[in-house]
C-alpha positions in Angstrom: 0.0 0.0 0.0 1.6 3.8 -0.9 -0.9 5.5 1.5 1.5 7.7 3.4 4.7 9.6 2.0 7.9 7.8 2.4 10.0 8.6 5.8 13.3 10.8 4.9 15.9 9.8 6.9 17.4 12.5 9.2 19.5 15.2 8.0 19.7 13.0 5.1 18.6 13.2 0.3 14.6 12.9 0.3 13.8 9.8 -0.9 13.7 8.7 -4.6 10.9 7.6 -6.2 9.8 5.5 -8.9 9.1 6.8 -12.4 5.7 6.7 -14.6 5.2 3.6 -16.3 6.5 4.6 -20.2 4.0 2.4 -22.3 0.6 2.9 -21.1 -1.7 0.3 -22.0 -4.2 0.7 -24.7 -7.3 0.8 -22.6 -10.1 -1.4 -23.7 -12.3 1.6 -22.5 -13.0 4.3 -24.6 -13.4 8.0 -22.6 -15.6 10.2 -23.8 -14.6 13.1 -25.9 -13.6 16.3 -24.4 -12.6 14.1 -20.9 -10.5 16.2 -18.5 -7.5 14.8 -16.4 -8.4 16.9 -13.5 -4.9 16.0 -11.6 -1.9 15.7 -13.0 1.9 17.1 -12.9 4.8 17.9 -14.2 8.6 17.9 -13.0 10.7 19.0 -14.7 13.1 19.3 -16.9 15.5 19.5 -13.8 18.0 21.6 -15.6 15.8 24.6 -16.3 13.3 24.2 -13.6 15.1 22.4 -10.3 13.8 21.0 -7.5 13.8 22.8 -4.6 15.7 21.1 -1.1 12.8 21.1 1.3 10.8 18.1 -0.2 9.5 14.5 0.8 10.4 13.0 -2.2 12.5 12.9 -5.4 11.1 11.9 -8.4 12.6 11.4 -12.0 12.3 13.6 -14.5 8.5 13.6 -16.3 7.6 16.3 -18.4 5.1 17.8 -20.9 5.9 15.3 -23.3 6.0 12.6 -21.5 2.6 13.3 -20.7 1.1 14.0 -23.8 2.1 11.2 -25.1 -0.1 9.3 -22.3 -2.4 11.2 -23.1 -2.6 10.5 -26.6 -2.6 6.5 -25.7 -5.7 6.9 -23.3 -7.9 9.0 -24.9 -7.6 12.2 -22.5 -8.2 16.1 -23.9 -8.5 18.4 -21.5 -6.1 18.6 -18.0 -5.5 20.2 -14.8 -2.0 20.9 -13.7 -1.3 20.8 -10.2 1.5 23.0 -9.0 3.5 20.1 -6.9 5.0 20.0 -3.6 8.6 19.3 -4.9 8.4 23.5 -6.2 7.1 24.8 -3.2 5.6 28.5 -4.6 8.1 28.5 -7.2 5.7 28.7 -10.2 7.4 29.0 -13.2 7.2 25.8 -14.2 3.2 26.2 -13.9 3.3 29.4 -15.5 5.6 28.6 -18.6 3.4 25.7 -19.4 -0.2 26.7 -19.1 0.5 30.0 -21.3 1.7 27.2 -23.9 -1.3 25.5 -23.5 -4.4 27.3 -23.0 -6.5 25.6 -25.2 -6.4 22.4 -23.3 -5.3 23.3 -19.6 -5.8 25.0 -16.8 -3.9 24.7 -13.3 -3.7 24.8 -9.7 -0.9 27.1 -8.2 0.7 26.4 -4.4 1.1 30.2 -3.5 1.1 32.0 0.5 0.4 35.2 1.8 3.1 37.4 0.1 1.7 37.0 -3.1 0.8 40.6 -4.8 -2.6 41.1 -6.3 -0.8 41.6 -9.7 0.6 37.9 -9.6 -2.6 36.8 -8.5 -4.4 38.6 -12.2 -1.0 37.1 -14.1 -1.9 33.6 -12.3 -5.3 33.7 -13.7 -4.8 35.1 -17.1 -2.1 32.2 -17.6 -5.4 29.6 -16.5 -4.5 28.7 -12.7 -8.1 28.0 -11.8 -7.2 27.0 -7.4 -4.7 27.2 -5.0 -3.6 23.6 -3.3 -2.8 23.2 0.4 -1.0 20.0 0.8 -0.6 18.7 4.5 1.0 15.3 4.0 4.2 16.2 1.9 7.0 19.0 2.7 6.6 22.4 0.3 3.2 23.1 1.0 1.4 26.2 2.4 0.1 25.2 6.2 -3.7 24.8 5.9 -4.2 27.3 8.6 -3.7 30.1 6.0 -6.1 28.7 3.5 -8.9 31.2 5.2 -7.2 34.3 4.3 -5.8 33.2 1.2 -8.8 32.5 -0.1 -10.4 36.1 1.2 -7.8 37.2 -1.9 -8.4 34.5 -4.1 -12.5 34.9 -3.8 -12.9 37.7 -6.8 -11.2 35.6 -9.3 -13.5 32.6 -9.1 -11.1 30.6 -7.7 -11.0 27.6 -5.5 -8.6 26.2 -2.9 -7.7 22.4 -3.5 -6.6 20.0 0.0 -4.4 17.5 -0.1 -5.5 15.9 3.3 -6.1 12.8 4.9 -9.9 12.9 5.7 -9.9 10.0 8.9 -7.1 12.8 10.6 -9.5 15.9 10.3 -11.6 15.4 13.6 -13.4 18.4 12.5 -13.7 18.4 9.0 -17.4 19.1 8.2 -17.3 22.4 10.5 -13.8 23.2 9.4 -15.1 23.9 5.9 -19.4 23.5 5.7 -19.0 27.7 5.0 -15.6 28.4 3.6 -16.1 31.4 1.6 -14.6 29.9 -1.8 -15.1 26.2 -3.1 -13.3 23.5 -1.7 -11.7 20.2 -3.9 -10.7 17.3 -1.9 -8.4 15.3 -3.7 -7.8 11.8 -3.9 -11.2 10.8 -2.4 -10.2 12.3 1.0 -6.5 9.9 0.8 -7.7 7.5 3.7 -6.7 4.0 4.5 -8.9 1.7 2.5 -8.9 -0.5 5.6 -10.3 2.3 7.7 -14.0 1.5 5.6 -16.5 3.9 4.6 -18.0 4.4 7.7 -15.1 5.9 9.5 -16.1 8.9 10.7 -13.9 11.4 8.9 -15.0 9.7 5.2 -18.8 10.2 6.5 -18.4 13.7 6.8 -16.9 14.2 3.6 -19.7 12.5 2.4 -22.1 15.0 3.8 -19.8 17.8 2.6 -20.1 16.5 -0.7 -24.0 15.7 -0.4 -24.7 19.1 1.0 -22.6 20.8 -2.1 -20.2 22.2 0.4 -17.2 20.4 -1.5 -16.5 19.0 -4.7 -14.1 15.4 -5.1 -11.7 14.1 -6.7 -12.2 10.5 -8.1 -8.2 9.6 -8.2 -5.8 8.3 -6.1 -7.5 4.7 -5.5 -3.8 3.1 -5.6 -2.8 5.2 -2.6 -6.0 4.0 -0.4 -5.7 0.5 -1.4 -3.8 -2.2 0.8 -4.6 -4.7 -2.4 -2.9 -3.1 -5.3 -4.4 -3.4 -8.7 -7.4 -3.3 -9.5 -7.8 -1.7 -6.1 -11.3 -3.6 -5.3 -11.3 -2.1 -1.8 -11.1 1.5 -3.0 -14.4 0.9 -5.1 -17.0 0.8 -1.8 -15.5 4.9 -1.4 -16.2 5.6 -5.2 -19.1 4.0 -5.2 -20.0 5.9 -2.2 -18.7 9.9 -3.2 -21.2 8.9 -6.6 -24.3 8.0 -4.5 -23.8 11.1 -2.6 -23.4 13.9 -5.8 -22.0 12.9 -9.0 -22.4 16.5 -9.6 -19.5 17.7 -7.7 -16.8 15.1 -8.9 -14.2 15.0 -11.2 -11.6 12.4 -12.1 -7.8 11.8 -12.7 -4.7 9.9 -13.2 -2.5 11.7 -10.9 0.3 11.1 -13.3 3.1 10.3 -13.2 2.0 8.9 -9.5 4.9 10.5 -7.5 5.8 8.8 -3.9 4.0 5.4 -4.8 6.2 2.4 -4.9 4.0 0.5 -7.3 3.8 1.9 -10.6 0.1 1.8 -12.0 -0.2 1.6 -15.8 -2.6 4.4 -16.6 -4.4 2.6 -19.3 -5.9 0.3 -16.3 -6.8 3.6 -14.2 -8.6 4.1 -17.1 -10.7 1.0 -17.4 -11.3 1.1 -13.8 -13.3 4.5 -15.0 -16.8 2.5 -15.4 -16.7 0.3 -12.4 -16.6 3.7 -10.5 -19.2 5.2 -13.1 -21.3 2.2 -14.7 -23.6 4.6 -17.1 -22.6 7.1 -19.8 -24.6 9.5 -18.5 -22.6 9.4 -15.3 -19.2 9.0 -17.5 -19.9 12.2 -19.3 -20.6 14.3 -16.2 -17.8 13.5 -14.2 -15.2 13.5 -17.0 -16.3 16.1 -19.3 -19.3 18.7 -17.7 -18.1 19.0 -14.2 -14.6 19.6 -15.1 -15.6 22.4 -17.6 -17.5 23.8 -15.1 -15.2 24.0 -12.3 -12.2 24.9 -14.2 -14.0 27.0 -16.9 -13.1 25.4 -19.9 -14.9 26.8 -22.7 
């Protein structure tokens, strides 16, 4: 199981990690058109955009190519591009590709306090779309300032995106039933699959969700599961986050799958896609209308 980021050892490198999987398997399902990747990154290339030292992990290098190119083997047309913890608020890397790729992305920036209002309206021109708070790997911004960054983030449109493990947030449902921007929780709230769906935490981001106070992402299944491939005890929470409001979810590879010792092919992610939604209907509203609507694709 890759639930929880690997341990650095004391005063020593962060750990490596394995790289994507090159040859992603032709899947047998076919995605609809227009179907948005609503979690993906890149790192990379080292040389022109480094890592910076304060990190849990280090991955290899995986860039915009590399992920096109999975792209083009899967069936996917529209992404998200989260800003990843390995950068801290360094965004350049977000920046430089967004701007080349507007017609088919849009992103998530990592940002604190000290950001001006004028990188803020160069953020959003360039298609960032949310800010991400991550609390389980290093180079994120500490979730306690998510409240007043998103008092400056509010007039954009934007929301704020948490990287969180749902069964450690005692208070979850009041922490965010009125936050003043929309939340994303990724990863379908990144619990132990062993934990079930009645632990309390995964309850009450089911009433989040059912109450529209959240939206969720469908992804991550390989880092809940304790049975690898095809991750049959992370389908109970899918199956679960659907029942509850299929109109406030979105789905993604999280490619390339940094900090996971298990490489998943991404052509099986995606024909796990219709045991998690079994109709079209369902298919084309989580991978295609909810995306464009969050992320304001045209």
């Amino acid at each position: 199981m890759s639930h929880s980021p690997a341990a650095q050892p004391p005063g020593g490198e962060p750990p490596a990690c394995p790289g994507f999987d090159p040859a992603p398997r032709t899947p047998r399902f076919r995605l609809p058109a227009l179907t948005c990747d609503a979690h993906h990154h890149v790192f990379g290339p080292y040389a022109r955009f480094p890592m910076q030292p304060e990190r849990s992990y280090t991955p290899p290098e995986a860039t915009l190519d590399d992920y096109r190119r999975m792209c083009r083997a899967v069936g996917i047309e529209r992404s998200v591009l989260v800003h990843p913890s390995i950068y801290g608020t360094e965004l350049s890397s977000l920046v430089e590709t967004l701007e080349d790729n507007r017609d088919w992305m849009r992103g998530v920036a990592v940002i604190d306090e000290s950001i001006s209002d004028a990188e803020l309206h160069r953020l959003d021109r360039a298609g960032v779309r949310g800010v991400r708070f991550n609390v389980l790997f290093k180079g994120g911004t500490p979730l306690a300032k998510a409240r007043s960054i998103a008092q400056r983030i509010r007039p954009l449109g934007w929301h704020v995106q948490l990287l969180i493990d749902v069964s450690a947030q005692s208070s979850l449902y009041d922490d965010w039933k009125d936050f003043p921007v929309p939340v994303v929780i990724d990863h379908m709230g990144h619990l132990d699959a062993r934990l079930g769906v009645a632990h309390p935490g995964f309850q009450a981001l089911l009433r989040l969700l059912s109450e529209d106070r959240c939206w969720v992402k469908l992804s991550g299944a390989y880092r809940m599961s304790a049975l690898g491939h095809p991750y049959a005890d992370a389908l109970p929470f899918a199956q679960a986050l659907v029942a509850a409001n299929p109109q406030r979810l979105v789905w993604g590879t999280d490619w390339p799958h940094p900090s996971v010792q298990v490489m998943p092919n991404d052509g099986d992610l995606v024909d796990g896609v219709p045991e998690w939604l079994p109709t079209a209907a369902l298919q084309t509203q989580v991978l295609v209308h909810n995306p464009a609507r969050l992320y304001g694709f045209d």
